[in-house]
C-alpha positions in Angstrom: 12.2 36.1 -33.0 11.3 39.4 -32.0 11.1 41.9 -28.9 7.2 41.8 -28.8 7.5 37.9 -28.9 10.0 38.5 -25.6 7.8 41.4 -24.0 4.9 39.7 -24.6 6.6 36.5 -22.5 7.8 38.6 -19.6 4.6 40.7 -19.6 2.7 37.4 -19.4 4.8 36.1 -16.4 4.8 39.7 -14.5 1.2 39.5 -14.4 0.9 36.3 -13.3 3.5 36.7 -10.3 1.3 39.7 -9.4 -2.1 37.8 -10.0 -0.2 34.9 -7.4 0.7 38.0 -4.6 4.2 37.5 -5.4 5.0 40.8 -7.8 8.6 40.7 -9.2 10.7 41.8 -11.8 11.1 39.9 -14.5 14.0 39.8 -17.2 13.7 38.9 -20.5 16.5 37.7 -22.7 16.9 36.0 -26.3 18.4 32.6 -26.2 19.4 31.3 -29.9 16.0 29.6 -30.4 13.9 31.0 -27.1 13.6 33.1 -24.6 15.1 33.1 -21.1 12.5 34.9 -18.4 14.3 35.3 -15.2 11.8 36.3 -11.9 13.7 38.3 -10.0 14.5 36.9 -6.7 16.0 39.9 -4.7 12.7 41.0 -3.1 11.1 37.8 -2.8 11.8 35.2 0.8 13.2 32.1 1.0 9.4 30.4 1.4 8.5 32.4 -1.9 11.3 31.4 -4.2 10.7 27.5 -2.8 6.6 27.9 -3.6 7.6 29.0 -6.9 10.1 26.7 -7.7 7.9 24.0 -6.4 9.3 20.0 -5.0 11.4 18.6 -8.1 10.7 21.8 -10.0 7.3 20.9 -10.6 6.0 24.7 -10.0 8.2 26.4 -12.2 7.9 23.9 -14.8 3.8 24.2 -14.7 4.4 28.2 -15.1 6.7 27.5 -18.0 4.1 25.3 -19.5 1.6 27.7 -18.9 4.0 30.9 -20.5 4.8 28.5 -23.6 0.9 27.8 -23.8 -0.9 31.3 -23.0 1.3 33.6 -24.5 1.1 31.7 -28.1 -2.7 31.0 -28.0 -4.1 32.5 -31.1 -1.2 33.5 -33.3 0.3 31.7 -36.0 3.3 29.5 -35.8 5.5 31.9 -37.3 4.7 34.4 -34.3 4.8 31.8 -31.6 7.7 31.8 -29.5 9.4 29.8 -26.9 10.2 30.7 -23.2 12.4 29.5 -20.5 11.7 30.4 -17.0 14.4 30.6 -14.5 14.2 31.6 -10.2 16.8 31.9 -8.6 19.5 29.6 -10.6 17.5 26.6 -10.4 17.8 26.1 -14.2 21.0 26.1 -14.2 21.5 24.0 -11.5 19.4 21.6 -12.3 21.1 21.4 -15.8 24.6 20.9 -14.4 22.8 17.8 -12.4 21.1 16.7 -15.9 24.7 16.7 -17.0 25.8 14.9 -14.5 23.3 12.0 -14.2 23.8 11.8 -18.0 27.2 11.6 -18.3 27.2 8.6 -15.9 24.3 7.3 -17.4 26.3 7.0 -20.6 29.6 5.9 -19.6 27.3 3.0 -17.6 25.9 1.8 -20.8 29.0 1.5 -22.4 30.5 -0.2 -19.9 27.9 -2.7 -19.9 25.7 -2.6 -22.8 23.0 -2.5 -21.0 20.0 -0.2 -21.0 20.4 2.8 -18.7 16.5 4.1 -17.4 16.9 7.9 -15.8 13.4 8.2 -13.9 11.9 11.1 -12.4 12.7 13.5 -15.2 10.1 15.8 -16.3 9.1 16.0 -19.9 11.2 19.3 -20.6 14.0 17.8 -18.5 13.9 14.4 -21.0 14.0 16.8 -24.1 17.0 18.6 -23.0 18.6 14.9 -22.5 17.8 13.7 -25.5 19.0 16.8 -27.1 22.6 16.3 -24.6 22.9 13.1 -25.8 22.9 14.0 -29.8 26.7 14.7 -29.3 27.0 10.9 -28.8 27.3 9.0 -32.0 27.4 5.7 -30.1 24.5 5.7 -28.0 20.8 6.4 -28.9 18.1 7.5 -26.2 14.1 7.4 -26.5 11.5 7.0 -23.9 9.5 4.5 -22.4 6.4 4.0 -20.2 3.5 6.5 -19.8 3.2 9.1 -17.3 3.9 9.8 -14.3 6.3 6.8 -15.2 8.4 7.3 -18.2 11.4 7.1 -18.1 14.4 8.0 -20.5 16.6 5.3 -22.1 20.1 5.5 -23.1 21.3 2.3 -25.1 25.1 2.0 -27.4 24.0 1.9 -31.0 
């Protein structure tokens, strides 16, 4: 990982944010495996920040798709790199509640034995579930259905 694999993130997502009348700052930091771009929400409004965040995160998901997409086209996969955006703490909110629903998800299908579905998770948010849930040496997850419908499934081992 390099600074012109993070520059070239946050230069990526500046431009866009100024292509989409919404110009903001944007901070770049390395993560152990990726990189964090965080929009600066200081000079944007309420009705911004919600646009950009989009309902159930679906707008700053797309963008993140679209950073992890565009800014690797045509370079090897040495020189890719991977980016995380964040607005506003929505990430990190939105992982405390991934903890959350998992946690419960978990204890529920130890309790029963039963398999536990979590719907409405979008694909990044069912990878960082899966990865939550390597900690577990008891339970297994995969997923099931097609989209818009699949679901993640936690089941005891």
């Amino acid at each position: 990982m390099s600074d012109s694999q993070m520059q070239r993130g946050a230069n990526w997502l500046r431009s866009l944010l100024e292509l989409a009348g919404v110009p903001s700052a944007v901070q770049a930091e390395q993560q152990e495996d990726s990189y964090l771009l965080t929009i600066d929400a200081s000079g944007l409004s309420r009705e911004q920040i919600d646009i950009l965040i989009g309902p159930k995160g679906a707008a700053i998901d797309a963008i993140q798709y679209l950073a992890n997409t565009i800014a690797n086209i045509g370079l090897d996969s040495e020189e890719q790199a991977s980016y995380t955006i964040e607005l506003d703490g929505y990430r990190a909110r939105r992982w405390e509640q991934l903890q959350g629903i998992a946690s419960a998800a978990a204890e529920q299908a130890r309790q029963t034995g039963l398999e536990i579905e979590i719907k409405d998770l979008s694909s990044a948010e069912r990878r960082q579930v899966h990865t939550f849930f390597k900690e577990y040496t008891d339970l297994e997850t995969y997923s099931r259905g097609q989209e818009p419908d699949r679901r993640l499934v936690i089941r005891r081992l």
